[in-house]
GUPATOR-868788 format. One record per residue: residue in three letters; x, y, z of N, C-alpha, C in turn. Coordinates in steps of 0.02 Angstrom, whole numbers, plus 50000, padded with zeros to 5 digits. Last residue first. Layout:
GUPATOR-868788
alaXYZXYZXYZ/...
END
This chain:
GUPATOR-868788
unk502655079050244502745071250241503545069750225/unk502715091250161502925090350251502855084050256/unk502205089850048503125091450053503055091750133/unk500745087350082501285082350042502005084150045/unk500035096950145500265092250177500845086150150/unk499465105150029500225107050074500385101350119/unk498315096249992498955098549932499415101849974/unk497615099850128497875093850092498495092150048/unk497395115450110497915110550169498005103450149/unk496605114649994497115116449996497775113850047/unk495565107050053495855104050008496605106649975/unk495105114150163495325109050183495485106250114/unk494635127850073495265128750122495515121250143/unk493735120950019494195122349970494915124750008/unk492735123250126493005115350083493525117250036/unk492595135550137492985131050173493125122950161/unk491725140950039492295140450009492625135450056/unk490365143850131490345141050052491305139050027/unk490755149750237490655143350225490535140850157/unk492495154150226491795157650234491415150450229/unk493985163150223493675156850222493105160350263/unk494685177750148494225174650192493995167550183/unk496115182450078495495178250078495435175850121/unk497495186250122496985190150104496315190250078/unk498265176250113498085178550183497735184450166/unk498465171449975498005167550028497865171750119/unk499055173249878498785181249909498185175749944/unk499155157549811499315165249807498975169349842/unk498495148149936498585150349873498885156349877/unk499185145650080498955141450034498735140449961/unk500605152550147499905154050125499775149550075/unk501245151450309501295150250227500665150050219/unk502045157350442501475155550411501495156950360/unk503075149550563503085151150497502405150950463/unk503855148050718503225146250697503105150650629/unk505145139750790505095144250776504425144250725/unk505755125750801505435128250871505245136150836/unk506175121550696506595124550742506115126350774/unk504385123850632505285121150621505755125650666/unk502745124150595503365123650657503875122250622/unk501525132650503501985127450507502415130250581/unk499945136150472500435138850504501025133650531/unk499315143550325499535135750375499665139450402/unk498065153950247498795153750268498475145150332/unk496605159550203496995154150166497675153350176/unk495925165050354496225166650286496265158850250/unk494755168350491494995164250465495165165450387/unk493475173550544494245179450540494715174350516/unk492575166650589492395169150526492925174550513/unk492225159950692492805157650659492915160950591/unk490995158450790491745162550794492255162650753/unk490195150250757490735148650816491205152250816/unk489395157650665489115152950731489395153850808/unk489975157750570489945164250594489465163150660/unk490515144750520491045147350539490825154250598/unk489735130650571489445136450553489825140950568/unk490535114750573490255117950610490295125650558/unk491215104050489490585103050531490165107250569/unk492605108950464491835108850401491185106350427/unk493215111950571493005118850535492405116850457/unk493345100350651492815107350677492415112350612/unk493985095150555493405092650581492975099250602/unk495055104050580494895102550516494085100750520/unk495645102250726495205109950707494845108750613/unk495675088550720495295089550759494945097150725/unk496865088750652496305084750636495615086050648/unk497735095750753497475098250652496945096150639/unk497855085950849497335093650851497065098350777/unk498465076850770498005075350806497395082750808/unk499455072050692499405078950702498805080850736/unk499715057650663499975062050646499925067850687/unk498195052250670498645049250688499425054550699/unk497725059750583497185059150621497795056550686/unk497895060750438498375066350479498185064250561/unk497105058450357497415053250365498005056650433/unk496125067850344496045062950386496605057550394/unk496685078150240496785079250320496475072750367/unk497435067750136496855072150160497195072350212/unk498485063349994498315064550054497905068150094/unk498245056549839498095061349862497965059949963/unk499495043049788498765047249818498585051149857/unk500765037949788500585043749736499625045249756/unk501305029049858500625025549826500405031549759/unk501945037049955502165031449907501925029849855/unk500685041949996501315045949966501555041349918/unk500205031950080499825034150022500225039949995/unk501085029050156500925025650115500555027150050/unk501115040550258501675037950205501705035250154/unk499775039050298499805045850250500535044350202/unk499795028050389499455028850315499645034150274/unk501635026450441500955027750449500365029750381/unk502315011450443502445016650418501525019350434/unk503515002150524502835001050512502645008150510/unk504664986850525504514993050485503724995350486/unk505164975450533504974980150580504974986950572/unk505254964650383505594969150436505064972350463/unk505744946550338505094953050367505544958650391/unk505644942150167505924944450203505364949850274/unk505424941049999504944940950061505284937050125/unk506304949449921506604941349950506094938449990/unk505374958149904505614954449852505844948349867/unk505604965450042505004963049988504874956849922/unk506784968750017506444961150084505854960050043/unk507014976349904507294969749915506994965249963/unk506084987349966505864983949909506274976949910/unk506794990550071506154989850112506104985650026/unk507984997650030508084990250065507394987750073/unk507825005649941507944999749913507974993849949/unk507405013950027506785011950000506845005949945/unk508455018450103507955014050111507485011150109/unk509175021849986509465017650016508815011450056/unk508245036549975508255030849934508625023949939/unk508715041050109507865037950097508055033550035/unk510015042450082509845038850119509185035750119/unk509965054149973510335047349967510265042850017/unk509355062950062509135059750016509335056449988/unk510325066150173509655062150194509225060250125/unk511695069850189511505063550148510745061850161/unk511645079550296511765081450209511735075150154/unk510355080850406510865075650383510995078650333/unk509455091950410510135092150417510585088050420/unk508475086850342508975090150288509455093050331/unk507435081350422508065076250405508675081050368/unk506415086850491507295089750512507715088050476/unk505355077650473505395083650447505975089850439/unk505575060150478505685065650481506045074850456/unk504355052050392504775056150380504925062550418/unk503655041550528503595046750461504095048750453/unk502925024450598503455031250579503065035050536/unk501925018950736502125019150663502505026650655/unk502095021550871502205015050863502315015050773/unk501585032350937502095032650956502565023950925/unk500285037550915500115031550920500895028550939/unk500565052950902499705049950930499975041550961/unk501595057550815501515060550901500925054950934/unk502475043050756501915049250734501735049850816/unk504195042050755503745041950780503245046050779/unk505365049750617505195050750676504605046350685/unk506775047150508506175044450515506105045850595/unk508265052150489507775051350427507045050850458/unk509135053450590508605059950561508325058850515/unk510385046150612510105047550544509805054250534/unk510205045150763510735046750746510665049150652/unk508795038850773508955046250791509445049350753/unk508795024350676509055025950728509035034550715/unk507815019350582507665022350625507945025350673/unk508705009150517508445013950468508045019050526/unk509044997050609509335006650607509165011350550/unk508164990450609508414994650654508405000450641/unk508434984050466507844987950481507694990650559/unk509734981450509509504986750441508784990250468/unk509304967750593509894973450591509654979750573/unk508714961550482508334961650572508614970550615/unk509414960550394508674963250376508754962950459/unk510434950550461510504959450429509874962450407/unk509734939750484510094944250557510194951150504/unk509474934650354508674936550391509174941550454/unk510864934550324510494937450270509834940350321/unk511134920950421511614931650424511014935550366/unk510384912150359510314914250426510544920650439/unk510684909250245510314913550244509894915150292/unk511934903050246511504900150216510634902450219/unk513524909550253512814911850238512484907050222/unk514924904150339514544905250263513774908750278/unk516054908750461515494905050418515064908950368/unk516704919750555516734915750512516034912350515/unk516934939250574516644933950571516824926250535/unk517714948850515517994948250566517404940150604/unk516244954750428516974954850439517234955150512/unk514874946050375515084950150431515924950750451/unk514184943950232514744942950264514854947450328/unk512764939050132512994945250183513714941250226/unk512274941449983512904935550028513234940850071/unk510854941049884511224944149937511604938849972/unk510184937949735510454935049817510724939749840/unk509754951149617510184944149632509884943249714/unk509114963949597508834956949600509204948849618/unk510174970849593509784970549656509194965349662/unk510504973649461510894968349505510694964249581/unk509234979649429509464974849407509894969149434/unk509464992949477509094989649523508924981749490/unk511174992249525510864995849499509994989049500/unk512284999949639511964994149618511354995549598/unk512605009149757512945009549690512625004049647/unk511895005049888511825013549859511985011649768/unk512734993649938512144995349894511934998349857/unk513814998650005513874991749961513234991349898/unk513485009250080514025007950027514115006149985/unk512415002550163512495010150108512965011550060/unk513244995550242512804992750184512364998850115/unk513905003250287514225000350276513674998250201/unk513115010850356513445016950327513765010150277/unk512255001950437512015005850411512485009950358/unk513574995150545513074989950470512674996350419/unk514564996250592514555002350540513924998450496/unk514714984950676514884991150722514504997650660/unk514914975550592514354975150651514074982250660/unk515394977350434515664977250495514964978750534/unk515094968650278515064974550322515444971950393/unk515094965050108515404965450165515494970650207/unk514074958550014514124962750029514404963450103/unk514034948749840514254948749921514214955949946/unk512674943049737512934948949769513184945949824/unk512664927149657512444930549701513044938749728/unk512134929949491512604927849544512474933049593/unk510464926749408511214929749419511614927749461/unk509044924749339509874921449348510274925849351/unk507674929049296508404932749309508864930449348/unk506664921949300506964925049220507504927949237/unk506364921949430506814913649384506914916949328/unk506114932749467506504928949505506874925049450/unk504934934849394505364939449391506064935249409/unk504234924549483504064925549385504904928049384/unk504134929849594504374922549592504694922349517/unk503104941949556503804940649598504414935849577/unk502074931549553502214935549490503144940349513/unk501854927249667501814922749599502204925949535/unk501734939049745502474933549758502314930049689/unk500334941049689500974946649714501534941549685/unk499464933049740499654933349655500294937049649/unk499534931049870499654924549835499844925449776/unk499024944349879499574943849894499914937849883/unk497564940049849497904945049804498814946449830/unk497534933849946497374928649873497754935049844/unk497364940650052497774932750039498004930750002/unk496294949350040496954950350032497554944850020/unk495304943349915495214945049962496014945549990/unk494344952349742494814947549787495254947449840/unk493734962949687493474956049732493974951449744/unk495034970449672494354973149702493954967149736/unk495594968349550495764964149615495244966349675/unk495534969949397494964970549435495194966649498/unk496664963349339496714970049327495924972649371/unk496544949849367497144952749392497114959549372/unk495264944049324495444948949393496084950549371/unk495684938949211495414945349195495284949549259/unk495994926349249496624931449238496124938149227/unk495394914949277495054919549303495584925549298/unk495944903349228495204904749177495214912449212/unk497744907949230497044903749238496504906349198/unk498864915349231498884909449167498244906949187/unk498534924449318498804927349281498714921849222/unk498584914849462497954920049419498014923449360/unk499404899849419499374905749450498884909349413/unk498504883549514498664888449433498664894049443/unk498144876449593498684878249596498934882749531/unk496774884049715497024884149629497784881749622/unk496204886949834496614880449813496754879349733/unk496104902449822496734899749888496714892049847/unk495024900849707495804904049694496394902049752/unk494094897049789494064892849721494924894649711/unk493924908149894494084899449930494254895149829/unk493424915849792494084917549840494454908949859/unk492264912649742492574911649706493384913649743/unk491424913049871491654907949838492214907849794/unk491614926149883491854922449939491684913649915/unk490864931849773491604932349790491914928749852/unk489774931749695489864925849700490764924949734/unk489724945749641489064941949668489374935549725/unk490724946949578490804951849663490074948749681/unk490774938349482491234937149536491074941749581/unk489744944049395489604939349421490194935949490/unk490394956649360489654958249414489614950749438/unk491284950549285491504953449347490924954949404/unk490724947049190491044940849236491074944249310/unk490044958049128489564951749158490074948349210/unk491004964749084490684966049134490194959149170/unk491774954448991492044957949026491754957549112/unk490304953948889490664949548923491024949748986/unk490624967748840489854965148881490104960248925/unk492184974848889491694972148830491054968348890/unk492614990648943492504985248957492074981548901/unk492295005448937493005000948886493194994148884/unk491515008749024491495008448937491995003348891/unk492285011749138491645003649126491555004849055/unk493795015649124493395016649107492795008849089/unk494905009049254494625009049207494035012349189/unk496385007049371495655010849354495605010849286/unk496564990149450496744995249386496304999049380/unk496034988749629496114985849551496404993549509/unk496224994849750496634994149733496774991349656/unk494865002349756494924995649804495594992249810/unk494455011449662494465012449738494765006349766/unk494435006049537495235008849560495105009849626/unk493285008249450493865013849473494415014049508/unk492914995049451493214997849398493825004949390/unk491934991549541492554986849529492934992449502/unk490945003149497491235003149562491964999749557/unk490474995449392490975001449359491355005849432/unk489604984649408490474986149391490674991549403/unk488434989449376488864991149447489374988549459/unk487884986849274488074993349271488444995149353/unk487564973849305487874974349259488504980449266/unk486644976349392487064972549408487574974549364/unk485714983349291485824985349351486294982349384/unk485394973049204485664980849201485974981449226/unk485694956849288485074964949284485514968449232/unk485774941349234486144945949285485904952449247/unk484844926549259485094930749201485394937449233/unk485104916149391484824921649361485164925349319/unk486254902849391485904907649409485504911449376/unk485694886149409485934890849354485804899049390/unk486044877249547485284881649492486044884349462/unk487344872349568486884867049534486214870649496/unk488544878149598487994882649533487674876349509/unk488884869149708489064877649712488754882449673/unk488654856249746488834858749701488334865949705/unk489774846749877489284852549877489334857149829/unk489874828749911490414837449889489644839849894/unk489454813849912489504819549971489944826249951/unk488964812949799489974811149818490134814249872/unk487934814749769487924810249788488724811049810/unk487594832049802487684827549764487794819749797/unk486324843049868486864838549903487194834049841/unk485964859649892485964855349850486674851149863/unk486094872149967485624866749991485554859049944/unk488114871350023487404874849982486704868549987/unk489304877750125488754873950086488104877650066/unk490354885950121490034886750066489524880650072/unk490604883950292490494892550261490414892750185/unk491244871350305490424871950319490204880750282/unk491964859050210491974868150223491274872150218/unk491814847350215492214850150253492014857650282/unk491494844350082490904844950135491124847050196/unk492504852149959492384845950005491714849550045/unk491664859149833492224860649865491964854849905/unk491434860149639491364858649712491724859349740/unk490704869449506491184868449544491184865549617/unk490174871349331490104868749405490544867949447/unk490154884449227490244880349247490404877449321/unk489434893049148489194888049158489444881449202/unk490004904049167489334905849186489154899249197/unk491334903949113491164905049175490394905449225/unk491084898448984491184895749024491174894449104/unk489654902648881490134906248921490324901748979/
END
């Protein structure tokens, strides 16, 4: 098995892998012992790698071959080596010896797993030759303008260049106006004037969806506008000033939102959530408590019930975990 056997050095440079064994070429060989035959027990603790907590593919550890598992118990053994082995690889992870991470990214450290990102990006890039998109706006209308130009483009074409023109402007693009309209855009994807996106109350620095937006009458043709623009910079790796709060992300992401991620968000929710599974409901008084939220809009206060005929169940302590998982599953259409 190649990976088991084989030797690797790095310069003497890089004091954070030496090892006690010196070769003569002054390098530092990295599996001069052989290691130890790897446990059961090692073995059988893949299956952590495996679920998906960390961002890798979720897998069943069954479905893995012996082999499989061995490499992988042997890379989360040996992961801050084998990280520094992948930053000087010039071979992308996908065509190398070590492609069987790319579905286990779990041991690999963000750099490297965002090194494979763009690689595979890049991929996409050169199989799709096209001409470049022009898209002509005015200063004054860049948001409604580039909504225009975009909105209708399908996410195929949206792989081309972008050839931003500013009307009433001269000179070409050489992808100085291109980085000024991402700079632009990602402004005003926030401007008030929209109603798409508010400041979370706590930290006044990452967004959310604001919860009013449906009185814009375009606010869902607009989120999707800007979720084509946030994927294109992405794509062009491009930066914008965009900085979304966890619970957004993990929407995006399609994962289940808790009340901790709310922590930021909704601060005192957080707070009575905390209270209510840490503490002895008939203790502290809290034992007149149902299965109803109680939401805000318009300044006017609405209580919705969390299951059917929820304001006619008691939360108690045996069930109040089931009241904070319910508020969980309602926290997703208020995002």
């Amino acid at each position: 098995k190649q990976w088991y056997q084989r030797r690797v050095t790095i310069t003497a440079g890089d004091k954070a892998f030496r090892r006690r064994n010196r070769n003569t070429s002054g390098s530092f060989d990295l599996l001069a012992e052989s290691p130890a035959p790897l446990s059961v027990e090692a073995i059988d603790s893949v299956s952590s790698l495996s679920s998906g907590g960390g961002g890798g593919t979720a897998l069943n550890i069954t479905d893995l071959s012996l082999d499989t598992r061995k490499f992988i118990s042997f890379a989360e053994q040996h992961r801050i080596v084998l990280n520094q082995i992948l930053r000087q690889s010039t071979t992308p992870l996908s065509d190398g010896p070590f492609q069987v991470l790319v579905n286990h990214t779990r041991v690999l450290d963000f750099d490297v797993k965002r090194r494979y990102f763009r690689q595979e990006l890049e991929k996409i890039e050169e199989s799709n030759r096209r001409e470049d998109i022009a898209i002509r706006i005015k200063r004054e209308h860049v948001f409604e303008e580039s909504f225009r130009e975009l909105h209708r483009r399908t996410p195929e074409e949206l792989k081309s260049r972008l050839y931003v023109i500013f009307e009433g402007e001269e000179g070409q693009d050489a992808g100085g106006l291109l980085r000024e309209w991402y700079q632009i855009i990602s402004r005003e994807i926030f401007n008030p004037h929209y109603a798409l996106f508010t400041t979370t109350p706590c930290d006044k620095v990452t967004y959310i969806c604001n919860s009013f937006s449906y009185v814009n009458p375009n606010h869902l043709d607009y989120f999707k506008f800007v979720g084509r623009v946030i994927a294109k910079a992405i794509f062009d790796n491009k930066h914008l000033d965009c900085y979304f709060s966890r619970s957004f992300y993990k929407h995006i992401l399609g994962q289940q939102v808790s009340f901790r991620d709310m922590e930021a968000e909704d601060y005192a929710f957080y707070k009575s959530m905390v209270f209510l599974l840490e503490n002895d409901l008939e203790e502290v008084g809290l034992d007149n408590l149902d299965f109803t939220m109680e939401i805000e809009e318009f300044g006017m206060n609405e209580v919705r019930e969390l299951k059917p005929g929820g304001k006619n169940v008691r939360v108690t302590n045996s069930n109040k975990k089931e009241k904070s998982t319910d508020c969980d599953s309602a926290l997703i259409p208020l995002l």
